[in-house]
KEDO-402418 format. One record per residue: residue in one letter; x, y, z of N, C-alpha, C in turn. Coordinates in steps of 0.001 Angstrom, whole numbers. Layout:
N
A/X/Y/Z/X/Y/Z/X/Y/Z
...
This chain:
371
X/844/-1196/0/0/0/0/882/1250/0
X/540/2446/-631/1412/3323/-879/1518/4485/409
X/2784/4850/1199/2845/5394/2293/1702/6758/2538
X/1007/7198/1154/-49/8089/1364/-928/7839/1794
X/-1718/6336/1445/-2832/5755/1639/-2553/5086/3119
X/-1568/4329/3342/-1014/3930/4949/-1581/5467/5775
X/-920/6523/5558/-564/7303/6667/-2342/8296/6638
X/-3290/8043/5373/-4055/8538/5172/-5231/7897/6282
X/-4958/6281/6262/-5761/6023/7417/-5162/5915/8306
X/-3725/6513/8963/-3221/6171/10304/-4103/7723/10944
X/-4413/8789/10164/-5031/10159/10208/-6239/9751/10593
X/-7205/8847/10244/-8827/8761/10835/-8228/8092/12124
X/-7525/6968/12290/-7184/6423/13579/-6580/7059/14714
X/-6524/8180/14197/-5885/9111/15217/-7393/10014/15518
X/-7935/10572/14873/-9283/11094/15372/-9777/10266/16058
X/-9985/9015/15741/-10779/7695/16655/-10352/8001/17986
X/-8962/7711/17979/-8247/7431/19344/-8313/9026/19897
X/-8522/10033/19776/-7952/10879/20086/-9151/11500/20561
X/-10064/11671/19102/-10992/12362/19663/-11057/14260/20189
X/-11678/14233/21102/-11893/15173/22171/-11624/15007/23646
X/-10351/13863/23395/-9993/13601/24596/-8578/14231/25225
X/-7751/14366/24322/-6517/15053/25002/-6604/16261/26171
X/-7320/17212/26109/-7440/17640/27502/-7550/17007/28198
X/-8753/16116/28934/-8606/15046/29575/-7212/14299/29840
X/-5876/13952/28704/-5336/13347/29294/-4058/14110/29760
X/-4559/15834/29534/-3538/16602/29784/-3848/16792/31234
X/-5073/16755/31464/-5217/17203/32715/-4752/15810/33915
X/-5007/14960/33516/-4703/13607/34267/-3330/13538/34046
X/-2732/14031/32986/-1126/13582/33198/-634/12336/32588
X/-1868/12006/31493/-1597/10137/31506/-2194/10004/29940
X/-1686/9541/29179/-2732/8916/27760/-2423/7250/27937
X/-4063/6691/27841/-4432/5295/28164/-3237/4627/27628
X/-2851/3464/28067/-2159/2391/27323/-2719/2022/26028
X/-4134/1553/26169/-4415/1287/24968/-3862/2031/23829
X/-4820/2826/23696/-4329/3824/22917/-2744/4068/22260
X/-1654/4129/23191/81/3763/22972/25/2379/22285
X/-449/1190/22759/-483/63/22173/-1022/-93/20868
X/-2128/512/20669/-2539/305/19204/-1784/935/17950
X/-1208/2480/18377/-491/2968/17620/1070/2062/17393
X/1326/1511/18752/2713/1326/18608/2757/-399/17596
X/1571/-970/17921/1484/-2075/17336/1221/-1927/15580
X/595/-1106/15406/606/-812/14339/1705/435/13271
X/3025/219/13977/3680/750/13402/4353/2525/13315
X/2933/2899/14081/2229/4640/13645/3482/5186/14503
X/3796/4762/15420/5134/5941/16410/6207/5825/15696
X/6764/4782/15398/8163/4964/14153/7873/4210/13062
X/7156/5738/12431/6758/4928/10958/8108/4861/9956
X/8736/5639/10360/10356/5345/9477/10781/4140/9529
X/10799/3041/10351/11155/1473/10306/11562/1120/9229
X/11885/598/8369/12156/90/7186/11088/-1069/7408
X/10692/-1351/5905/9550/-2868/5755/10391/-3718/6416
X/11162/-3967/6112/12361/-5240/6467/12419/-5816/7820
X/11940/-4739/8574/12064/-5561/10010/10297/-5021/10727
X/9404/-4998/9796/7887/-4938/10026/7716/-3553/10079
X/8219/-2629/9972/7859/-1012/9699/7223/-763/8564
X/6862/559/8873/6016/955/7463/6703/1520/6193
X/8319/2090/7046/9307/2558/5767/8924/3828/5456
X/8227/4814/5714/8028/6017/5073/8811/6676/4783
X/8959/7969/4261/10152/8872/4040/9497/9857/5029
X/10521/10875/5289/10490/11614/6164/9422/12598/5934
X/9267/12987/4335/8554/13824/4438/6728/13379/4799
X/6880/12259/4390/5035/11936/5374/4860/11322/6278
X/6190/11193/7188/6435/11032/8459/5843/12229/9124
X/6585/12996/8182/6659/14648/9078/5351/15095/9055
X/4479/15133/7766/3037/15665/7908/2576/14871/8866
X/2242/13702/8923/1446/12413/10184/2095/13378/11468
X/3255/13283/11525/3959/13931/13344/2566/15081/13596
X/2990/16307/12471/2418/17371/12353/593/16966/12622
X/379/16295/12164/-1109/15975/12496/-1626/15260/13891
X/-793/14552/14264/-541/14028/15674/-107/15378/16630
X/260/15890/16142/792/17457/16936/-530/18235/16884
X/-1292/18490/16235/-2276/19579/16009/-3379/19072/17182
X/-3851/17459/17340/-4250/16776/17807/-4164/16534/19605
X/-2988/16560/20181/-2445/15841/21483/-797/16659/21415
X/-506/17231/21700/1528/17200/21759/1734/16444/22943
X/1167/15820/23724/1599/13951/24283/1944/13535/23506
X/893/13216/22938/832/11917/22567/2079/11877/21094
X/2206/13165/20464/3365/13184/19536/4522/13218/20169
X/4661/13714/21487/6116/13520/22079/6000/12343/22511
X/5516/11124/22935/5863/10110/22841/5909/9279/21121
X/5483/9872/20138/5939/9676/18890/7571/9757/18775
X/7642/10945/19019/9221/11686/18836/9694/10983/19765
X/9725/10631/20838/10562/9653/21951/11022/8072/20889
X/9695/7035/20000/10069/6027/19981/10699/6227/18654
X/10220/7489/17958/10873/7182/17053/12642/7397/16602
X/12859/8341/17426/14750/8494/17997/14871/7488/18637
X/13994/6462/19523/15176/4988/19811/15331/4288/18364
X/14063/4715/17938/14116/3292/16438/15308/4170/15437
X/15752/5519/15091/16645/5950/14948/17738/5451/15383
X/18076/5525/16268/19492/5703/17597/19761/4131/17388
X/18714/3057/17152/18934/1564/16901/19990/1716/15079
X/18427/2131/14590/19477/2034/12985/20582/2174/12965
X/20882/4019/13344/22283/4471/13053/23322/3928/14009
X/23419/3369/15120/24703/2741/15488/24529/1484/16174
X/23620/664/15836/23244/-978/15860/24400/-1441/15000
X/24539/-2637/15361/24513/-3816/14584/23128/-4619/13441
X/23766/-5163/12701/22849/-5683/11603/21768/-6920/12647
X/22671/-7456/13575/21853/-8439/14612/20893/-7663/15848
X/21484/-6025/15985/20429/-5506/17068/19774/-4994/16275
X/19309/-4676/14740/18350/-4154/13937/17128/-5351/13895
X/17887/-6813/13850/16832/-7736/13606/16522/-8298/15423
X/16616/-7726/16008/16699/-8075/17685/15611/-6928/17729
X/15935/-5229/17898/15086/-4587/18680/13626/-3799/17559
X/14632/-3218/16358/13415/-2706/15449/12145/-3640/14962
X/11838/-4864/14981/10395/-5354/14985/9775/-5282/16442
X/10378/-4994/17489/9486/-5002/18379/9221/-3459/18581
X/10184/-2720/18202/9304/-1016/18292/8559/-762/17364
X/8569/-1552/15980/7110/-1509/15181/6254/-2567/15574
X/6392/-3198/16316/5164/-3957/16746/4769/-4291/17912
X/4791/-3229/18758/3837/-2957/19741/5096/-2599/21302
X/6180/-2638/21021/6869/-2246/22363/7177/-662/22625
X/7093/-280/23401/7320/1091/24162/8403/1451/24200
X/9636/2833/23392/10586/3134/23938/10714/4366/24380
X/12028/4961/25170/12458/6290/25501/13715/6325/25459
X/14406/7431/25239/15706/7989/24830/16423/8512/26208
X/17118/8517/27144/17548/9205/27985/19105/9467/27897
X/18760/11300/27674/20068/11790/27521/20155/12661/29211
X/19284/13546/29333/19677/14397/30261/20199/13801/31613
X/21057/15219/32041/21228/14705/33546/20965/15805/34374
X/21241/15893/35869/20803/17330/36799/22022/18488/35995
X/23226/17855/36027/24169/18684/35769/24272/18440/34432
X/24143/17754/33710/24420/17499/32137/23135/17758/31189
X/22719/19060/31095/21553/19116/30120/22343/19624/29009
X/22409/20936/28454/22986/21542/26762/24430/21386/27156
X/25219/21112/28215/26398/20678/28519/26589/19113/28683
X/27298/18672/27253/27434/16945/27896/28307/16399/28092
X/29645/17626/28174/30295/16988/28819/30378/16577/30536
X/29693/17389/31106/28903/17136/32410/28138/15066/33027
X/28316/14858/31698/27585/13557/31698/28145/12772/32452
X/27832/12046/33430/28445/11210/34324/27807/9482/34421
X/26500/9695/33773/26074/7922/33694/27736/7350/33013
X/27089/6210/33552/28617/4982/32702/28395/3365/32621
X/28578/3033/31239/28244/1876/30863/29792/594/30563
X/29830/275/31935/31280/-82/32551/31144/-1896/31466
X/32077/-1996/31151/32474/-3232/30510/32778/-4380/31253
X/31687/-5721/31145/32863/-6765/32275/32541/-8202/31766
X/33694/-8502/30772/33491/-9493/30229/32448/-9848/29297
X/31293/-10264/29212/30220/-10079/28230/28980/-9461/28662
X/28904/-8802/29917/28087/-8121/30479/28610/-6542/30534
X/27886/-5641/31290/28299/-3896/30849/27226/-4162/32085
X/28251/-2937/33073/27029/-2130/34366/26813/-1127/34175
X/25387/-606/34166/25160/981/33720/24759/1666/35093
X/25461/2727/35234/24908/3746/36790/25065/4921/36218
X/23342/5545/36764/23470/6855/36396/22289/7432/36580
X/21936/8575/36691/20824/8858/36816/20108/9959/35733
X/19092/9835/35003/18764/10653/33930/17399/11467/33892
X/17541/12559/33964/16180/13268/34367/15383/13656/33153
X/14401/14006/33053/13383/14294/32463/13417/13231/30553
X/12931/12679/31156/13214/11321/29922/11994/11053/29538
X/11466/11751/28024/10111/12093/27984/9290/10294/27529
X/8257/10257/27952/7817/8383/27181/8615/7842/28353
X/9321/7892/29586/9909/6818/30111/8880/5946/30847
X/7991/7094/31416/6530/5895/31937/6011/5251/31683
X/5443/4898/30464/5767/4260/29090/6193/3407/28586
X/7463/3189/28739/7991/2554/28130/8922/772/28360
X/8642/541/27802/9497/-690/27948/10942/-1208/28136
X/11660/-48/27143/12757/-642/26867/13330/1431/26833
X/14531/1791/27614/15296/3012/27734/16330/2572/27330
X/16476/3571/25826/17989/3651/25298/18851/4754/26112
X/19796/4164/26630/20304/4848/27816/22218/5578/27453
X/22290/6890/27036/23072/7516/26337/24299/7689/27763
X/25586/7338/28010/26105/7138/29088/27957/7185/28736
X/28548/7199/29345/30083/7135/28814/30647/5630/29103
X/31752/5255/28011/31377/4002/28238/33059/4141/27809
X/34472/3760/28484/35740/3563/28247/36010/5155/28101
X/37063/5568/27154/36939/7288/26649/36553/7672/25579
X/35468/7101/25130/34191/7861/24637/32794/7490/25338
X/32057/6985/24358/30608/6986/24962/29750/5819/24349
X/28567/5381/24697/27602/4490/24436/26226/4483/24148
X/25223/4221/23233/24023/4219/23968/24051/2153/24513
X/23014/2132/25344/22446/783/25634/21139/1024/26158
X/20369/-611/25407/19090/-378/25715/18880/-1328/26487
X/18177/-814/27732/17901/-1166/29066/15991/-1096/29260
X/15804/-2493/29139/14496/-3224/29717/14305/-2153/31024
X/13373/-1591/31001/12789/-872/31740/12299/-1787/33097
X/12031/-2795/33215/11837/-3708/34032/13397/-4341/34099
X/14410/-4203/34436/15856/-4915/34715/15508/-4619/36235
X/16284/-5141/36880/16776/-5079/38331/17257/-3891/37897
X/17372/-2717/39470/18151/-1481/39221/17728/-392/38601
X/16457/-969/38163/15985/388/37032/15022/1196/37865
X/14521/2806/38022/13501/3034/38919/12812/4166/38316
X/11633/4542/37559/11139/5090/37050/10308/6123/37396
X/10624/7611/37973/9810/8220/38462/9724/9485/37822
X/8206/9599/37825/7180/10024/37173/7887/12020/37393
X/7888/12694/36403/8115/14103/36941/6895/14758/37627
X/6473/15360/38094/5248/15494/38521/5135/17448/37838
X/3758/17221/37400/2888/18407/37193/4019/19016/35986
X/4613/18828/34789/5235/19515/33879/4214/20585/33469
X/4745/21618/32658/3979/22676/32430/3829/22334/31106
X/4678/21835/30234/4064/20999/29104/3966/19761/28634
X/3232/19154/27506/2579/17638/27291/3196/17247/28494
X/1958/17404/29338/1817/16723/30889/1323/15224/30478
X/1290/14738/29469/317/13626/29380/1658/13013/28927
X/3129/13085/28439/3756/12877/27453/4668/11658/28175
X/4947/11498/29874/5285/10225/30482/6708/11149/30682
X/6819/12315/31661/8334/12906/31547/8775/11685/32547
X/9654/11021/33058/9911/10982/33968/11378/11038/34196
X/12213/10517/35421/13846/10370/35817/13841/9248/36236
X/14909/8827/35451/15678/7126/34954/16649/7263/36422
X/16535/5805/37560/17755/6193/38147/18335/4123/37873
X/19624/4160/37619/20167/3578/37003/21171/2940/38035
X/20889/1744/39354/21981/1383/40215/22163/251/39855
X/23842/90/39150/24493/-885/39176/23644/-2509/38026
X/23069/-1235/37175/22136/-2836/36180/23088/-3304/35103
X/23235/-4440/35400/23422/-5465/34987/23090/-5707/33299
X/23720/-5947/32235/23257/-6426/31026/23703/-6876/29952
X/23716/-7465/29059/24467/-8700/28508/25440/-7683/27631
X/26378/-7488/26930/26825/-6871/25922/26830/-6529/25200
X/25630/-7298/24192/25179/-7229/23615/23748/-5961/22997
X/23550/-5725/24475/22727/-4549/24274/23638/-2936/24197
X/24818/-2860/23980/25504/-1621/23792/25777/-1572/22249
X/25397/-229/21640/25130/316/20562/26772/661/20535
X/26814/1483/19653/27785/2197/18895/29124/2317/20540
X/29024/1270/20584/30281/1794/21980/31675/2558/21487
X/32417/3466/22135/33229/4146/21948/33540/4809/21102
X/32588/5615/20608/31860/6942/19804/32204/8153/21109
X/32622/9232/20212/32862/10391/20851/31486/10762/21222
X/31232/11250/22381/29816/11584/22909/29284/12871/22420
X/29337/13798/21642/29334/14537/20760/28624/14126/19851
X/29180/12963/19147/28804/12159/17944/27626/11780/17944
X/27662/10928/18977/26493/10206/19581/25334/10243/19623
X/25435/11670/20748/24077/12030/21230/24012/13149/19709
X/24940/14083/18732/24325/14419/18087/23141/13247/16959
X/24361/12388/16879/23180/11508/16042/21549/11028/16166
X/21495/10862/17483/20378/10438/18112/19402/11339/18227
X/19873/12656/18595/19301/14181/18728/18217/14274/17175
X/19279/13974/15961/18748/14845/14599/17325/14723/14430
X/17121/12755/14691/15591/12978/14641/14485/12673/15673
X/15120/13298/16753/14009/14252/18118/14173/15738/17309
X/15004/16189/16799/14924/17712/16321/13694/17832/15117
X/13762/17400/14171/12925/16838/13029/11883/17133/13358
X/11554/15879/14407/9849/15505/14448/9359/16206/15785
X/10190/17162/15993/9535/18305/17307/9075/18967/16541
X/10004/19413/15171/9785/21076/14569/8823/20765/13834
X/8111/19035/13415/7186/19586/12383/5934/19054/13438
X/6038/18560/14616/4841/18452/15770/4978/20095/16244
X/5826/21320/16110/5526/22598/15911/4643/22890/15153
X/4538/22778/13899/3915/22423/13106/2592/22458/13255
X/2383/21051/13692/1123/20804/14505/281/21283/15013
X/810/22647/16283/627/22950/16885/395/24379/16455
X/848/25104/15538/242/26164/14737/-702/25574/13891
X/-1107/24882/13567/-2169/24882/12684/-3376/24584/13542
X/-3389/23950/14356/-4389/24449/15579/-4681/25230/16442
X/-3529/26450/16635/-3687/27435/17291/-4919/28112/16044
X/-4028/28027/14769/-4976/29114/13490/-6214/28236/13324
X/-6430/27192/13612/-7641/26511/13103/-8807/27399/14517
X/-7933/27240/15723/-9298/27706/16851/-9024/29465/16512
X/-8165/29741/16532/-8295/31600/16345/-9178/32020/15107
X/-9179/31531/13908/-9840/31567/13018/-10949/31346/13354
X/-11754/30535/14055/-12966/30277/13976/-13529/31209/14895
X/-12872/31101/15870/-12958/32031/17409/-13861/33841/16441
X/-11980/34198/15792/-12723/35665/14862/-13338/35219/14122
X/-14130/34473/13551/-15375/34463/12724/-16656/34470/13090
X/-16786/33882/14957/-17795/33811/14777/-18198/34526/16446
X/-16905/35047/16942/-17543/36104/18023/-17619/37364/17633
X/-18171/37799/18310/-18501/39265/17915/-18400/40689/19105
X/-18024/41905/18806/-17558/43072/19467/-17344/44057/18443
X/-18182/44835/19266/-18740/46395/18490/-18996/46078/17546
X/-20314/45241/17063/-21536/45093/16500/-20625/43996/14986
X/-19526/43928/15033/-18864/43441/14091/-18222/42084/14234
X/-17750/41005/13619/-16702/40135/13766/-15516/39874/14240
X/-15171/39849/15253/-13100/40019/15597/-12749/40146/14343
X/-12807/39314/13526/-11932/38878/12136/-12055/40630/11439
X/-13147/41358/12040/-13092/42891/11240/-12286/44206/11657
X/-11878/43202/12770/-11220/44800/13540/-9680/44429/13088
X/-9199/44925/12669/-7747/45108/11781/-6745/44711/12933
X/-6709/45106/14189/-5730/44177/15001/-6062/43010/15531
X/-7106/42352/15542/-7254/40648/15225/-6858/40540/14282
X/-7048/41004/12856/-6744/40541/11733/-5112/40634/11524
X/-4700/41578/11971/-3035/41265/12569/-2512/39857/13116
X/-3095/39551/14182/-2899/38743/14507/-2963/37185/13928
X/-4109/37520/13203/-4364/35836/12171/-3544/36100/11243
X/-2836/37011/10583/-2095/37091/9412/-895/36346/9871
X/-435/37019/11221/792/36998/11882/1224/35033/12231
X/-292/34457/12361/-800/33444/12444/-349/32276/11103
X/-1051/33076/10669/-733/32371/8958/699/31842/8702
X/894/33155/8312/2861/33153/8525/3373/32340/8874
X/3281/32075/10409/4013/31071/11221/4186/30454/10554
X/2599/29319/10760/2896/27888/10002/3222/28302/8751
X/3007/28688/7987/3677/28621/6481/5469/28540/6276
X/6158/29292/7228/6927/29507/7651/7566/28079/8289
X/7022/27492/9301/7710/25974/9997/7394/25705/8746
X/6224/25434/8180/5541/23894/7387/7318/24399/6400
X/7310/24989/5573/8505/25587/4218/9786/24717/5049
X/10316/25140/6127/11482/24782/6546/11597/23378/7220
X/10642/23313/7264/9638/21106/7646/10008/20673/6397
X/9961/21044/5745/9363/20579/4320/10890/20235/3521
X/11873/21232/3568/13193/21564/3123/14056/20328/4111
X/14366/20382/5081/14606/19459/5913/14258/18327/5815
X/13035/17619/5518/12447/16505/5197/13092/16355/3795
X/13138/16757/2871/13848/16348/1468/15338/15992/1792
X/15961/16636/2394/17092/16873/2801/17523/15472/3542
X/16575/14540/4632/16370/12981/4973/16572/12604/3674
X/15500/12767/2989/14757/11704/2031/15932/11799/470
X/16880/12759/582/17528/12665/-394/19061/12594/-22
X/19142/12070/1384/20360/11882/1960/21692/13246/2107
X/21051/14471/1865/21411/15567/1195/22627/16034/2791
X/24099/16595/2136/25094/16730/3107/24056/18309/4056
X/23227/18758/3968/23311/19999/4366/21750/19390/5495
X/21533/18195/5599/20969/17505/6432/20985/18195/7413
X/22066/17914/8196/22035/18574/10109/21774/20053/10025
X/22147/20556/8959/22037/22239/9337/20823/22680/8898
X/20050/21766/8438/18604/21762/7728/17770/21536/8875
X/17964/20285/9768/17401/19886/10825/17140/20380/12327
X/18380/21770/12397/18294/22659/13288/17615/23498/12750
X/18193/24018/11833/16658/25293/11107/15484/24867/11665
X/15234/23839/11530/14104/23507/11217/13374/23317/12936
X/14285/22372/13309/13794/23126/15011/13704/24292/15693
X/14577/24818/14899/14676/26536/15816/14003/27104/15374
X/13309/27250/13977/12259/28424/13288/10675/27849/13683
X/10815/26215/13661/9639/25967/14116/9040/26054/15608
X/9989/26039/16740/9754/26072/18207/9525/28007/18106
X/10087/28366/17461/10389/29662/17794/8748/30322/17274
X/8257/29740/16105/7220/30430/15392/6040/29794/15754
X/6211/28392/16629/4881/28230/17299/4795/28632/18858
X/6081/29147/19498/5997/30119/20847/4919/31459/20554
X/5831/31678/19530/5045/33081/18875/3905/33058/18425
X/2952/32106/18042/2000/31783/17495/980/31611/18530
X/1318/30455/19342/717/30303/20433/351/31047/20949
X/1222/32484/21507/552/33508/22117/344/34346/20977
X/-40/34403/19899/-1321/35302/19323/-2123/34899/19340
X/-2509/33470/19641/-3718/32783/19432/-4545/32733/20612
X/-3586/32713/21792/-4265/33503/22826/-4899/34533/22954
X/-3854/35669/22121/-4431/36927/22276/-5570/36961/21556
X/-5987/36105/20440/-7301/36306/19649/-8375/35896/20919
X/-8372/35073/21038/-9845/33959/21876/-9759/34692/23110
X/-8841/35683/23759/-8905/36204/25040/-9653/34920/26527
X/-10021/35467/26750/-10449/34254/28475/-10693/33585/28107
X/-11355/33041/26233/-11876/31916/26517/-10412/30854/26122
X/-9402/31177/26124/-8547/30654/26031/-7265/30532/27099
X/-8695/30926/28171/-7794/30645/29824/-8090/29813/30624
X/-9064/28911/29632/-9477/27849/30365/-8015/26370/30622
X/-7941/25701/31672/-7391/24860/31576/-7897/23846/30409
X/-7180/23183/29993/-7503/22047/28173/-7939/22424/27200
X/-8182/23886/26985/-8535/24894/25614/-7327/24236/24812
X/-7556/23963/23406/-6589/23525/22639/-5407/24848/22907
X/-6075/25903/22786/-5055/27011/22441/-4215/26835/24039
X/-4530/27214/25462/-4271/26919/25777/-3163/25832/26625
X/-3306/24707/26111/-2234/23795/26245/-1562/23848/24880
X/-1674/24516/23777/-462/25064/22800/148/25730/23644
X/-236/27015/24155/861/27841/25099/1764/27524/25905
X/1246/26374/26840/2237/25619/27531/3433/24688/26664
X/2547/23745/25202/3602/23359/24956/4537/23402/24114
X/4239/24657/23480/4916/25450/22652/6104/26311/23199
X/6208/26478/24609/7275/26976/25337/8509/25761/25607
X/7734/24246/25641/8336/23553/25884/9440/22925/24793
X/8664/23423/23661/9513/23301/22449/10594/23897/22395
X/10608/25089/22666/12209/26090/22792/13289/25272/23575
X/13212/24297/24442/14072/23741/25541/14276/22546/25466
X/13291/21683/24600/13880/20406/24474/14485/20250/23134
X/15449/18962/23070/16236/18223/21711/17608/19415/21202
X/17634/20074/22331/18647/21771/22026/17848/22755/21946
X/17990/23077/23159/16975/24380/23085/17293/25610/22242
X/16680/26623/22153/17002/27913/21500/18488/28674/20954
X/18785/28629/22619/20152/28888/22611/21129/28188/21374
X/21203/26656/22022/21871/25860/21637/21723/25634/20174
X/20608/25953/19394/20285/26035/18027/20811/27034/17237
X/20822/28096/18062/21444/29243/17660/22828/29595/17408
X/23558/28628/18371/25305/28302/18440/25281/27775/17328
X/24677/26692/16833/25114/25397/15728/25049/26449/14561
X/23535/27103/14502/23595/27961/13159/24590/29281/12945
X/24845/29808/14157/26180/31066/13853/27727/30244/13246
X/27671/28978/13746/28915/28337/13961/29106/27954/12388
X/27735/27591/11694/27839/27490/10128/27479/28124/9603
X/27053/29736/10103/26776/30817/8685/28642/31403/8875
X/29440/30751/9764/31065/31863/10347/31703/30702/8683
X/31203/29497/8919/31993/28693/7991/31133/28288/6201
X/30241/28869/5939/29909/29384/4992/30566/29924/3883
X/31028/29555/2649/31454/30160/1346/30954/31658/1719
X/31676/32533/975/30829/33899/294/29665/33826/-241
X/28702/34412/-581/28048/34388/-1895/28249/35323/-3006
């Protein structure tokens, strides 16, 4: 079946499941298992898989619209998208050909993952990183502790990013091992539903076999693993402007002040223009970036930060015009617009926040040809 028609009904199955329920699971803090299970069994969280090991194989670019539609929908439930689909990443790019046919059919068919990079002291600084994935004979002990590890509640199996000899490792660690302890972050200000929690990591035990790319400069590493959490944030940005403009739009069409339409008074209409923009703006640089996957293109990574930084940046900005259109009624707790605001801030700070996006891109407009 052709990845349009796949991803065309993974789009009604997401209304099914979704519904008019994500407030609800923003406010609870929780999206059902079911729900994770059906998507994950059916492929929908890392639809990039290759057929070969039961994935759906898509290319990035209708990866990226599906994220984006899952984003407009829940930003949970897409950040646990973006969580499994950087382990099923982080597997490809520095697996073995035997851990591709070991872990990628079970993250397309129905197992739970999460990525844990951060630490208290090691967030946009990694060299700070202190987990360690100690070598002993055909086993490896991992200790460490990793905070805000989005999908870890979730999840089954934590690819666990750690220093391992003098470089670094990922290993994926059964969430159920001895040693493993999973606690929940409590009350995040954004996708509260999304499973943040902190990995603490004493002394587990695990065959050798589960260490990825061992003795990779940690740089390397975690950039690799990073590119596509960066990706599929900026086009679940995405997402998230086109539902701010879908409720502001309707909002000025159909309330009314001083006998007229919002949509008539020229500074609402500022604001929806300003609206427009945005997304047109992420979707263009979503869009450029996604070819840039799909055509293996060298200007990839510097495509893939654009693309996070213009999109976190233009649905912060978005978010609060879309506030400013709907006024109180968009002060309700679970107003779509609403929990955009919250998690549209959250976008600036995760996968490299603002800052850190901003270093990578000065660092390659300094090394840039003339024009």
């Amino acid at each position: 079946m052709p990845e349009t028609e796949t991803l065309t009904g993974a789009r009604e199955l997401i209304d099914d499941l979704v519904g008019d329920r994500a407030a609800e699971w923003d406010r609870a803090g929780l999206i059902p298992d079911d729900v994770l299970r059906t998507l994950a069994t059916r492929g929908l969280l890392c639809a990039g898989v290759p057929d070969t090991f039961g994935g759906l194989g898509t290319s990035s670019a209708a990866n990226g619209e599906f994220t984006a539609y899952v984003g407009s929908r829940c930003s949970s439930l897409r950040s646990v998208m973006t969580s499994q689909g950087m382990a099923a990443w982080t597997i490809q790019r520095l697996g073995s050909p035997r851990q591709h046919a070991e872990y990628l059919p079970q993250l397309a068919g129905g197992k739970l993952a999460a990525v844990a990079f951060s630490e208290a002291e090691a967030g946009s600084d990694l060299s700070a990183m202190t987990t360690t994935i100690e070598p002993d004979g055909d086993t490896v002990t991992v200790r460490g502790q990793k905070v805000w590890t989005t999908a870890a509640h979730y999840a089954d199996m934590i690819v666990v990013v750690g220093r391992y000899g003098s470089g670094a490792a990922a290993v994926v660690v059964p969430a159920s091992a001895p040693g493993v302890t999973v606690s929940r972050v409590p009350q995040p200000s954004g996708c509260r539903a999304a499973g943040h929690a902190d990995v603490r990591l004493d002394d587990v035990r695990l065959p050798a076999s589960a260490v990825l790319g061992g003795g990779q400069p940690l740089m390397l590493l975690v950039t690799t693993a990073l590119a596509y959490g960066r990706i599929s944030v900026a086009w679940g940005c995405v997402g998230i402007l086109r539902a701010c403009l879908d409720a502001a739009r309707e909002h000025a069409r159909t309330r009314k002040q001083f006998g007229k339409p919002l949509a008539g008074h020229q500074l609402v209409g500022r604001h929806l223009a300003n609206l427009l923009t945005a997304e047109q703006i992420a979707t263009r640089v979503c869009e450029h970036a996604s070819r840039c996957w799909d055509e293996g293109s060298p200007e990839m990574v510097v495509a893939t930060v654009l693309a996070k930084q213009v999109g976190a940046l233009q649905a912060a900005q978005g978010a609060a015009a879309a506030v400013q259109v709907l006024g109180s009624a968009a002060a309700h707790e679970g107003h779509v617009v609403e929990r955009a605001y919250r998690d549209a801030k959250l976008m600036e700070l995760i996968e490299g926040s603002t800052e850190i996006c901003q270093l990578i891109l000065a660092d390659h407009a300094v090394s840039m040809p003339g024009l």
